[in-house]
C-alpha positions in Angstrom: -11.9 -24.7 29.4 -15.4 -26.1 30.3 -16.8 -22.5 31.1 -18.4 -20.9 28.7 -16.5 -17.4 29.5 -12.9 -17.1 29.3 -11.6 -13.4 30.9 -8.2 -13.6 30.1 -8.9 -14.2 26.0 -8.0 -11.0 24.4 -5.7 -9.2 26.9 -4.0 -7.3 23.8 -3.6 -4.4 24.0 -5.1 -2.2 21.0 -3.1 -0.6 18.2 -3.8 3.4 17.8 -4.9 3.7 13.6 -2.9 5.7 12.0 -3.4 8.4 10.8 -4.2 8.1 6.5 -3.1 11.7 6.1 0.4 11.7 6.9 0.5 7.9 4.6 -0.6 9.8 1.6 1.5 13.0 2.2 4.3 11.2 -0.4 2.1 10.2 -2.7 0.3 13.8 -2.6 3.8 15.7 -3.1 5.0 13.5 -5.5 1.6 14.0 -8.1 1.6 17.4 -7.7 5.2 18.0 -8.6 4.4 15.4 -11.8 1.4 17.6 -12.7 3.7 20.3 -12.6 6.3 19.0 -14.9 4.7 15.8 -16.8 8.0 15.2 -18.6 8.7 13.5 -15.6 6.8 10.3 -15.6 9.9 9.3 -17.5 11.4 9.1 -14.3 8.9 7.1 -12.9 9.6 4.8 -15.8 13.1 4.0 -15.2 12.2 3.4 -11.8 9.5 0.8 -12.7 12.2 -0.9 -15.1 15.4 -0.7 -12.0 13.1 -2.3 -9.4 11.8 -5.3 -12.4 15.7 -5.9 -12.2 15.7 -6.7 -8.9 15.4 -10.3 -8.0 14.6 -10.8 -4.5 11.4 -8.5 -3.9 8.1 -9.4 -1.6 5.2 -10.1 -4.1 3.5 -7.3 -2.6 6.1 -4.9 -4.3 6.1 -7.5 -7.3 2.1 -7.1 -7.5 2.7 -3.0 -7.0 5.0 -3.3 -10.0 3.2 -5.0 -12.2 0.1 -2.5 -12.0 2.2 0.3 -12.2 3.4 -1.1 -15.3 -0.5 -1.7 -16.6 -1.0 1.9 -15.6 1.5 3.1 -17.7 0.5 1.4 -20.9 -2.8 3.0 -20.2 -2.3 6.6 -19.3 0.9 9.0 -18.5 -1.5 12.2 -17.7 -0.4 12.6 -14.2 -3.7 13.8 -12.7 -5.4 10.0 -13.8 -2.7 8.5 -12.7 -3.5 10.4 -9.4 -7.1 9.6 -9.4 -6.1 5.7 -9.9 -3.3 5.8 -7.1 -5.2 8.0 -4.2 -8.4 6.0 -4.8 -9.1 4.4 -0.9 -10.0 1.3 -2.4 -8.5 -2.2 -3.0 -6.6 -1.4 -6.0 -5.6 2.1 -4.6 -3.9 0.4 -1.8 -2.2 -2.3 -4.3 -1.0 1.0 -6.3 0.8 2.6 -2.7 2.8 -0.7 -1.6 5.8 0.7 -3.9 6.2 4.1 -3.1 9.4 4.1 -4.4 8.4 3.8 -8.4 7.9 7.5 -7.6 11.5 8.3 -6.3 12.7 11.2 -7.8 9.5 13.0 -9.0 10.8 16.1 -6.7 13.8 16.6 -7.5 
């Protein structure tokens, strides 16, 4: 470890990125069919309030919850909700840890 060059450092090998399309897809179906029948952000409700019942989630979902919930209180026109959710930005990407407060929008 006295040379200044070490070859053999990062011999990992290099993830592809994925693809943001096909991780917004869900979230893209799921507005649109909102937008189409608003009446369902009830639905998106119930879900908010089942997973707050569950005890043993990451704080990630937690955290995903809990915003949800602050979106709610704010707004329940689907297409803001859309704009606040699909944002590529910090608190866009907070919003789409929990895709599954949105389980059951297509139904």
């Amino acid at each position: 470890m006295n040379q200044p060059y070490h070859p053999f450092r990062n011999q990992r090998p290099r993830r592809e990125p994925r693809n943001r399309q096909e991780d917004l897809s869900y979230f893209q179906r799921a507005f649109t069919c909102l937008k189409e029948n608003p009446e369902r952000v009830e639905r998106v409700r119930e879900n908010l309030h089942y997973y707050q019942q569950q005890p043993h989630l990451p704080k990630s979902a937690q955290a995903a919850i809990k915003r949800f919930e602050y979106l709610l209180s704010v707004t329940e026109d689907p297409a803001e909700m859309e704009l606040w959710v699909m944002e590529d930005s910090y608190e866009g990407r907070k919003f789409r840890q929990l895709p599954l407060l949105l389980k059951g929008c297509c139904e």
